[in-house]
N, C-alpha and C positions, 0 to 999 in steps of 0.2 A: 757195499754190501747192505742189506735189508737184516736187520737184525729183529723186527715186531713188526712191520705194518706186512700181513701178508698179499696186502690186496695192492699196493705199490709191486711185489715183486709179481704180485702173480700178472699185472698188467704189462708190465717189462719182460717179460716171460714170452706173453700171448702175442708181444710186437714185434720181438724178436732184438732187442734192446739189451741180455745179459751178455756181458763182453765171457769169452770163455774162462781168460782170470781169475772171472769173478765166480763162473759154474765151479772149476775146479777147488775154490778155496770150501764153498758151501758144499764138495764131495770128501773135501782133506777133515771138514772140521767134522763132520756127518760118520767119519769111520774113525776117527778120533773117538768121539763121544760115545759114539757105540762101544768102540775097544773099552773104554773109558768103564761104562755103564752094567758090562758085564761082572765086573768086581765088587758090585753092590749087591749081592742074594738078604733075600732076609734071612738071616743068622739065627735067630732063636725061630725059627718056623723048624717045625717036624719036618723029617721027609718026607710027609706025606703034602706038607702044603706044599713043600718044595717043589715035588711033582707035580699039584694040581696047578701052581703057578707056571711052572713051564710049557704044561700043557695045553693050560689056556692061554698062553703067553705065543706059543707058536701056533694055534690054530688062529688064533685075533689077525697075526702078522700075515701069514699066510694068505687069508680069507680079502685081508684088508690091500696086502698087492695084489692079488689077481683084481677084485674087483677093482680098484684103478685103474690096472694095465685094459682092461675091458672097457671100462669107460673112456680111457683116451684113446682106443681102436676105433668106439664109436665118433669120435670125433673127428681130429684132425690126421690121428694118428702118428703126430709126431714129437718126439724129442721128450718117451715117456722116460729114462731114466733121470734124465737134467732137471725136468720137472718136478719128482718125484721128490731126489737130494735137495734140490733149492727150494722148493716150498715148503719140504718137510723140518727145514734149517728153522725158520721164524714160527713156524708151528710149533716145534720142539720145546724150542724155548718160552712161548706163550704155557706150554703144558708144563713145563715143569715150573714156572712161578708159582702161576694158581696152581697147581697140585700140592706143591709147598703150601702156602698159605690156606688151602681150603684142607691138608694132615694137620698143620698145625691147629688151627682153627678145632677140628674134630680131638686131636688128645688132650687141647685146655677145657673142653667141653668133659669128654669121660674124665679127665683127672679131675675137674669138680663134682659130675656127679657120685666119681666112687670115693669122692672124699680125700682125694691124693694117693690113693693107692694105684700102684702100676699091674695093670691088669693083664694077662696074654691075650691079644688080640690080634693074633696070626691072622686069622681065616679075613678079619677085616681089615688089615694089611693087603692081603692077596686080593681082596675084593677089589679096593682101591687101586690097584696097581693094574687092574683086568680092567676098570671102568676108565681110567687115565689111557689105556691102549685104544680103545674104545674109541674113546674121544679123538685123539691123534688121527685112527685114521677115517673118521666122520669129516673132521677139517680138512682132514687131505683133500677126499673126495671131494667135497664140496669146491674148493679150488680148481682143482686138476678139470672139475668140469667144467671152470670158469676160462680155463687156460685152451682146453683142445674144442673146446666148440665155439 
């Protein structure tokens, strides 16, 4: 399994080189992690982020499958869901390091300059978390176009 180099899996993909094994573990660990992932809301967000985060949250996801599923139609046309789970496995994980590391990064920056006081910063949580979807499926795309053409 390809765990970071997405451009190793995405060549093994485009040659037809992933034993199905291997597809199925990167679709086992892919509804894992999603199952997974729904249990983490932000918690002190109002209902109201709560909503604007869902809402941008499923228009992102949406937007960002169809346009893939479009881009690999224009291509080869084939084997868009396989593609999808398994490139989105090493992508996933690229996203959540640096997402980690670049929240972290951003609350040692506000907790010095409000002095160490902990600030409500809902709406820049939800920002963060819209721009991390964002990115997710930019990489996709960018891949999948590497894959079906």
């Amino acid at each position: 399994m390809v765990f970071w180099n997405v451009e190793k899996l995405a060549i093994k993909l485009k040659n037809g080189k992933v034993a199905e094994k291997e597809k199925f573990l990167y679709f086992f660990i892919f509804i894992m992690s999603s199952s997974l992932f729904t249990y983490f809301p932000i918690e002190y967000a109002s209902n109201g982020y709560k909503y604007l985060e869902m809402f941008f949250s499923l228009t992102i996801s949406i937007s960002g499958i169809i346009v893939c599923y479009q881009l690999n139609q224009k291509g080869d046309g084939k084997f868009f869901i396989e593609r999808f789970i398994s490139l989105g496995f090493p992508i996933g994980i690229k996203i959540i390091i640096y997402g980690i590391l670049l929240y972290l990064l951003f609350l040692i920056i506000s907790l010095f300059i409000t002095g160490g006081n902990l600030i409500d910063h809902s709406f820049i949580d939800i920002s963060f978390l819209i721009l991390v979807e964002i990115a997710f499926y930019v990489m996709l795309y960018r891949w999948m176009r590497f894959v079906s053409h």
